[in-house]
MIRONU-724065 format. One record per residue (C-alpha): x, y, z. Coordinates in nm, 3 decimals, padded with zeros to 5 digits. Each point is the difference from the previous one (the first is absolute). Last residue first. Layout:
// MIRONU-724065
<east:X; north:Y; up:Z>
...
END
This chain:
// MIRONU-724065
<east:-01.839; north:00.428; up:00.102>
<east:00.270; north:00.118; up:-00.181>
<east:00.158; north:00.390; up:-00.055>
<east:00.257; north:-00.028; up:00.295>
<east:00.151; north:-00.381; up:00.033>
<east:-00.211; north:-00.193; up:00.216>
<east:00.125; north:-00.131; up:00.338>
<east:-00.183; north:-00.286; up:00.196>
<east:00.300; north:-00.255; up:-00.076>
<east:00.269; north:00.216; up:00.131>
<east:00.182; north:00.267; up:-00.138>
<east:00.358; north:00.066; up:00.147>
<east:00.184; north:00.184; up:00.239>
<east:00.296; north:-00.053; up:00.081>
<east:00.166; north:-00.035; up:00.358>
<east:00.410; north:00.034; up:00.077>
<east:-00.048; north:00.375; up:00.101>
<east:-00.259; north:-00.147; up:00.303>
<east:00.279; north:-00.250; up:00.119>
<east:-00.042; north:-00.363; up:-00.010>
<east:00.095; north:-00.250; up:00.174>
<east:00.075; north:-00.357; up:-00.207>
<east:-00.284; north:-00.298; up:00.088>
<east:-00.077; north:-00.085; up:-00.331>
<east:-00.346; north:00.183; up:00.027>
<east:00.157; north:00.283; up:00.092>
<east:00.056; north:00.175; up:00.306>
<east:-00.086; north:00.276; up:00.149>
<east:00.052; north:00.059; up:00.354>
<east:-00.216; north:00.097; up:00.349>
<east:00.104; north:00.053; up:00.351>
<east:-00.053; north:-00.144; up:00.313>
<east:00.194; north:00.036; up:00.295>
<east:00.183; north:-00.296; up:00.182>
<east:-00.189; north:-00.114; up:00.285>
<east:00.070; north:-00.377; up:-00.066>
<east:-00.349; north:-00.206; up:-00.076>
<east:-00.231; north:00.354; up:00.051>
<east:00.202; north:00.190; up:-00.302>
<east:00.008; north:00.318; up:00.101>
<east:-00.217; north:00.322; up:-00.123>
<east:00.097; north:00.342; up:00.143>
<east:-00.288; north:00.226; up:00.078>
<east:-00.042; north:00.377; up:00.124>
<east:00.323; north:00.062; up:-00.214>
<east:00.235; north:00.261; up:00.125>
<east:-00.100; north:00.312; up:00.238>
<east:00.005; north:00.260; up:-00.252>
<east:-00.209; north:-00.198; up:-00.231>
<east:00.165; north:-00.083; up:-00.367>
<east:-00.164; north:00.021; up:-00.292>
<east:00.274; north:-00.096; up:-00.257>
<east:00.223; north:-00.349; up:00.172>
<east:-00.349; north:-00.107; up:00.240>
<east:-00.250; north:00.070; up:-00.254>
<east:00.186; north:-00.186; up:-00.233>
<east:00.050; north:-00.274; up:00.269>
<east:-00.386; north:-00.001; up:00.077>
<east:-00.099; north:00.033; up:-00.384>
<east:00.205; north:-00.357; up:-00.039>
<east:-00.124; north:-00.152; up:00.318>
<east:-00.376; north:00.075; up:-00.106>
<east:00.085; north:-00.092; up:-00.351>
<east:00.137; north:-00.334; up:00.127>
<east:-00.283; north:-00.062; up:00.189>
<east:-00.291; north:00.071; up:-00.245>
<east:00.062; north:-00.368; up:-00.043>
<east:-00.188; north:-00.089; up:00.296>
<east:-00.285; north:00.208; up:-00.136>
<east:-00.043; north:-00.245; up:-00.275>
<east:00.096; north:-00.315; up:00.223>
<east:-00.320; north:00.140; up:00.237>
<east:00.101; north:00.297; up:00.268>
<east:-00.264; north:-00.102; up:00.262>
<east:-00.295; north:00.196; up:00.175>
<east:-00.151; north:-00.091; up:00.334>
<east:-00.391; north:-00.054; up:00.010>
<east:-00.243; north:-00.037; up:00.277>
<east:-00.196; north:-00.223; up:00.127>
<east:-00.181; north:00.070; up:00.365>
<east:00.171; north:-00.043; up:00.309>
<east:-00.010; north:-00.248; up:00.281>
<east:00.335; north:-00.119; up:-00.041>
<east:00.144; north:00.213; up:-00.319>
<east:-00.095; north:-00.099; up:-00.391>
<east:00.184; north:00.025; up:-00.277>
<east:-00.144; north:00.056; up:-00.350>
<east:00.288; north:00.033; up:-00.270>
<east:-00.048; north:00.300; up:-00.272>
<east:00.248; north:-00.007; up:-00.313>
<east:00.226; north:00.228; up:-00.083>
<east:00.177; north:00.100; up:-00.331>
<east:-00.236; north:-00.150; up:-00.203>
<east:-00.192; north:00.283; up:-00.211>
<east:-00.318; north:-00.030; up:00.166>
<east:00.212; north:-00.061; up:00.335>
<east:00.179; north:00.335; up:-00.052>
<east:-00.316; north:00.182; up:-00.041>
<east:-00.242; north:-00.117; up:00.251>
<east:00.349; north:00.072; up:00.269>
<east:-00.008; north:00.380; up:-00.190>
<east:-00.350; north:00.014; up:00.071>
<east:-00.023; north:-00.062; up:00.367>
<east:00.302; north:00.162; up:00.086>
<east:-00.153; north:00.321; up:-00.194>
<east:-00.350; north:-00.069; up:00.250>
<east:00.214; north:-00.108; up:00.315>
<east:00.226; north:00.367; up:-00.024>
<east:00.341; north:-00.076; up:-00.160>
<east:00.333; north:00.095; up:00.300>
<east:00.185; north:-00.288; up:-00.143>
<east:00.092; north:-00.133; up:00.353>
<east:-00.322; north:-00.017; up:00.183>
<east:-00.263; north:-00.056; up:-00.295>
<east:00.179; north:-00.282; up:-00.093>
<east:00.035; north:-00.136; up:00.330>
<east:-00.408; north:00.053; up:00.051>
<east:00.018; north:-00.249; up:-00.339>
<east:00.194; north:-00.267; up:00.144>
<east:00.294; north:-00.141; up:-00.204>
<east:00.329; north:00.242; up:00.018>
<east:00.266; north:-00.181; up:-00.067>
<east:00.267; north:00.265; up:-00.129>
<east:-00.078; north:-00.134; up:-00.353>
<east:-00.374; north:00.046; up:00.092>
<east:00.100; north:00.308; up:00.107>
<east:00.176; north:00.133; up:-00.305>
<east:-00.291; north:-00.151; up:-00.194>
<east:-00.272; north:00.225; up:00.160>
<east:00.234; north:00.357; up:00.007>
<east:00.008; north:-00.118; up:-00.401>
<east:-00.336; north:-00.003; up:-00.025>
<east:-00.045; north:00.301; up:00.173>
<east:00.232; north:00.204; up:-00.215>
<east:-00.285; north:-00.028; up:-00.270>
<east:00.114; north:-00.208; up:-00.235>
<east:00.194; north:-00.324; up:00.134>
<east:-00.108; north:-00.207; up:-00.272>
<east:00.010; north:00.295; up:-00.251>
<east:00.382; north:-00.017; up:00.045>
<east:00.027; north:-00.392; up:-00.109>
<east:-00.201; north:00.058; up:-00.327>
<east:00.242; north:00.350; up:-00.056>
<east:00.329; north:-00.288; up:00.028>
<east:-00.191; north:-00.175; up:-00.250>
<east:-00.070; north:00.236; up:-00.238>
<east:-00.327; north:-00.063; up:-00.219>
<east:00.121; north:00.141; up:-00.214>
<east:00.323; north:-00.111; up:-00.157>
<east:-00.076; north:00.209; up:-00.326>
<east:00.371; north:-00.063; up:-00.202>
<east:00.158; north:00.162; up:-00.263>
<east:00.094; north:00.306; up:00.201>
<east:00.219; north:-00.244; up:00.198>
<east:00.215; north:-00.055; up:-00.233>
<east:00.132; north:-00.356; up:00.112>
END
């Protein structure tokens, strides 16, 4: 492929960024990942004021990521937790992914602040590409190729 034949806008991997755009979106997911459900948690551990919590939670549920659950306590009023949905479940593997790359290239002077195992046998998670045949796959071994929503350069 030449690539300078090719317009592949819109750009998927850009689509998946601007999900997480601001930085408080992504704070949001990380939690949710962590487990995080109740919004005063929210506020707690990613450090957003109620009014930016507030929009970034109206946010990722208009676009699917989370979806809003009412609970309600003994003797309290309803409220609402917030849930990762199958979309925002998949986020997953990027969120493991940037955590490991963050992990190897940024690293804190104290070591990671989280390590991820795998809750059936403790070992630690990590994440692998594969293909679609089932063979690993390292990053040198991947082409890149137009897909179905590309246009050559000078067509509409």
């Amino acid at each position: 492929m030449d690539r300078d034949d090719w317009d592949l806008t819109p750009d998927s991997v850009q689509l998946a960024l601007e999900h997480l755009v601001p930085a408080s979106a992504g704070k949001v997911v990380r939690e949710a990942f962590y487990g995080t459900r109740r919004f005063d948690d929210f506020v707690r551990r990613t450090g957003l004021t109620a009014p930016v919590l507030s929009a970034r939670l109206r946010d990722l549920e208009a676009s699917g990521v989370i979806e809003k659950r009412p609970y309600r306590e003994p003797g309290q009023r309803t409220r609402h937790e917030y849930r990762l949905t199958q979309q925002g479940q998949d986020l997953g593997t990027a969120v493991v992914a940037l955590l490991e790359w963050a992990d190897r290239w940024l690293p804190t002077p104290d070591g990671p602040t989280v390590v991820l195992e795998h809750r059936e046998c403790g070992a630690s998670v990590h994440v692998a590409m594969g293909c679609s045949v089932g063979h690993g796959v390292d990053i040198t071994d991947v082409v890149a190729l137009p897909g179905p929503g590309a246009r050559r350069v000078g067509t509409s």
